[in-house]
N, C-alpha and C positions, 0 to 999 in steps of 0.2 A: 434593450432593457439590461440594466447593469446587475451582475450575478449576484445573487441571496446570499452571504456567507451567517449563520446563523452563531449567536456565540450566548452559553450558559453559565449561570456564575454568581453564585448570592452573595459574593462579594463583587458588590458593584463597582470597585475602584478597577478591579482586575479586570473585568469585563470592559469596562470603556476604554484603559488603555490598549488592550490589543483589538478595540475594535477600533481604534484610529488605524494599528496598523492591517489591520484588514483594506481601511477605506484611502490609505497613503500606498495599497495593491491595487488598486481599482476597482475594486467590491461595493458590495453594499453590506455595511455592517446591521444587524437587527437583534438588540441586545435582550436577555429574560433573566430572571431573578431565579429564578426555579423551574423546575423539566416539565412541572405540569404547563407550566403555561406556553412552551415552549414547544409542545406534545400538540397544543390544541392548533397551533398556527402551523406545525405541518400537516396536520391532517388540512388544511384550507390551502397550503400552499408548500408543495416542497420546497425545499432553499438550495442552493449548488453545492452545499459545505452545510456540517454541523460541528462547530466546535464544545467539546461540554466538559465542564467539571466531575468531578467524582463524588464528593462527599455533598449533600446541599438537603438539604431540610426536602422532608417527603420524597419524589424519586429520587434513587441514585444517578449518576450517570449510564452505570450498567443497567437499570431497569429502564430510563429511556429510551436506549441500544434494542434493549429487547421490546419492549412497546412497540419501537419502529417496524422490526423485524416480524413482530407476529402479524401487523397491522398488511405488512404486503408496502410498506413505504419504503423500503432499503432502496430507492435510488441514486442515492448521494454517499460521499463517503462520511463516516465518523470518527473526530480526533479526541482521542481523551487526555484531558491536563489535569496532572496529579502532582503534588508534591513526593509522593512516591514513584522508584520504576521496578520496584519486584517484578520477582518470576509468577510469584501468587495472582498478583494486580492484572500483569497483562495477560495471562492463561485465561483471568476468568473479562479481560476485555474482549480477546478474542471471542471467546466463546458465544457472549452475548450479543456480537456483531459493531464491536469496533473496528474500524482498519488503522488506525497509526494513534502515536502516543508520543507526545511532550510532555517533560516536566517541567510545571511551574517558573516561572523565573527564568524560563529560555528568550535567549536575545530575538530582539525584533527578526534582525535576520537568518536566523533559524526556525523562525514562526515563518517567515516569512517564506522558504523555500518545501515547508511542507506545505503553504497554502497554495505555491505554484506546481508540487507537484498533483496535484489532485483536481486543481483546478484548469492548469495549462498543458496537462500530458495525457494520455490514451487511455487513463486507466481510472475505473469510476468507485473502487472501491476491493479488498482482497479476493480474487477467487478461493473459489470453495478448497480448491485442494491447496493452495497454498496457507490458509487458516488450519487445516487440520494440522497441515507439516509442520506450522509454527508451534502448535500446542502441545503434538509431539515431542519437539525438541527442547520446548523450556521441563517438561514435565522429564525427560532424561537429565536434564542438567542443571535441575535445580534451581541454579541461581544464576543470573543472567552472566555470560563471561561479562559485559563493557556496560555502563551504563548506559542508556538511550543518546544520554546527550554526546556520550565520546563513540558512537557509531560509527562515524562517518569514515575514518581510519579502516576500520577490518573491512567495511563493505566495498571500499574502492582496491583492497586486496582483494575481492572477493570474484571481485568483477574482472580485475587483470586477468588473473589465473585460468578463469572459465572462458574469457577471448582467447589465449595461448591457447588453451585444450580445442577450442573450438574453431580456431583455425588450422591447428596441423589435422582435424579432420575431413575441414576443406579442403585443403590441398592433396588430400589422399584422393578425395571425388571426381576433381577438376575443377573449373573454373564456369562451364556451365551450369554447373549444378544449383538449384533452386529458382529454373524458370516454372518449374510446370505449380501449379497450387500443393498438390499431393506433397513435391519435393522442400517449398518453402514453411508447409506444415513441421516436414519432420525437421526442419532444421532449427525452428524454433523447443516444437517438443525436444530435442536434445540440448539444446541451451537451458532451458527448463531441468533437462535431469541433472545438467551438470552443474547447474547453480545449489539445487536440491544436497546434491553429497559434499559439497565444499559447504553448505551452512548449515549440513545435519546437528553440526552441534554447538550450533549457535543461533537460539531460539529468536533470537533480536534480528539476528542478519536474514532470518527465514522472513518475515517480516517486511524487510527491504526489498526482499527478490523481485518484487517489479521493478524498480529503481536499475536493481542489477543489469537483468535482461534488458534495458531499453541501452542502458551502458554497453553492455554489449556487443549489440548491432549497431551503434553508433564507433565503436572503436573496428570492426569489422571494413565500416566505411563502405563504399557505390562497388560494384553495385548493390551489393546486399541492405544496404538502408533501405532503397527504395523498392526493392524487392520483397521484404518482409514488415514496411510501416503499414499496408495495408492489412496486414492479418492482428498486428498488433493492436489497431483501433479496436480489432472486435476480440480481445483478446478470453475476456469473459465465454463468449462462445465458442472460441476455437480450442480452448482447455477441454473443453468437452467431449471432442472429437477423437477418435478413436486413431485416429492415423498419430497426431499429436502425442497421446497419451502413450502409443506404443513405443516412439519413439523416444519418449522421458526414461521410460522404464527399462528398454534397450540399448540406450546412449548408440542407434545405429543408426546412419543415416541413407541407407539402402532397404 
């Protein structure tokens, strides 16, 4: 069965055209004028994707988000499209349980790689501690440094920097290090911390940080990919985890 990407938008021109490009990704586009109605068809069926507007007659986008949220349905992730990318907009997206954000008028192909990250990658939506971190950081710094759309720049510094730190502290360990589970926890909890203080004060990059971290362990390369894509699948529940968590907060991998 071909995956639900759900898209909202009482302007109907907008709506059909990126639901072509939804369905020119291999999706299933399912288009709604408005949140209520769009509210009622996931309570009957969740979608893989919810794409939604902001501004639209009766709910907002952000009261959607929270609908979902209270309702116990956050199993999918949530994209908001705004003609705005403030610090205000996304603090109060975050909050109400959005995970990612385009503005308006973003190219096909841009639309197009945050619907394959969410849809083709490990990750189903923000963890919890990396929403508070993000809301944290915009609310220190006000105003977003980059817009959303010229991201892509700082977070691929973002990601260099934390592979270099993260490999000379491999090679302090040896080169056995992160067979056992315990060991491959902490190395991600420390990728995790280290991603954390390179985009303390970049409320946007906080935001990418799964993006980051899968960059990562990808730039890391064998064995460590395949060492750590199984902890990554369940990455949701391994945040959680005390070994993880120590490790974020210790940046130690002993």
């Amino acid at each position: 069965m071909t995956a639900e990407v759900i898209l909202v938008d009482d302007e109907r021109l907008v709506a059909k055209l990126y639901g072509r490009a939804v369905e020119a990704a291999g999706y299933q586009a399912t288009l709604f004028g408005d949140a209520e109605s769009a509210f009622k068809h996931i309570t009957q069926r969740e979608p893989a994707l919810l794409v939604t507007d902001l501004n639209m007659p009766g709910l907002s986008g952000y009261a959607l988000a929270e609908r979902i949220m209270e309702r116990g349905l956050k199993h999918f992730p949530i994209i908001l499209m705004s003609a705005d990318d403030t610090a205000e907009l996304i603090k109060a997206g975050v909050a109400s349980g959005i995970d990612d954000f385009l503005v308006k008028g973003v190219s096909f192909d841009r639309f197009r790689a945050r619907l394959d990250h969410w849809m083709k990658g490990p990750f189903h939506g923000l963890p919890a501690h990396v929403r508070v971190a993000a809301r944290e950081s915009l609310a220190r710094s006000g105003t977003p440094e980059t817009p959303i759309s010229h991201l892509h720049g700082s977070l691929d510094r973002i990601t260099g920097r934390a592979a270099v730190t993260v490999e000379d502290l491999l090679d302090a360990v040896g080169g056995e290090y992160g067979r056992s589970a315990a060991e491959a926890l902490r190395l991600l909890g420390v990728i995790d911390g280290v991603l954390a203080l390179l985009a303390r004060s970049n409320g946007l990059a906080q935001l990418r940080r799964l993006e980051a971290m899968a960059g990562v362990v990808d730039r890391l390369g064998e064995p460590w990919q395949g060492r750590l894509r199984p902890y990554i699948d369940r990455f949701e529940t391994i945040a959680q985890d005390a070994t993880f968590r120590h490790a974020a907060q210790s940046l130690r991998l002993r």
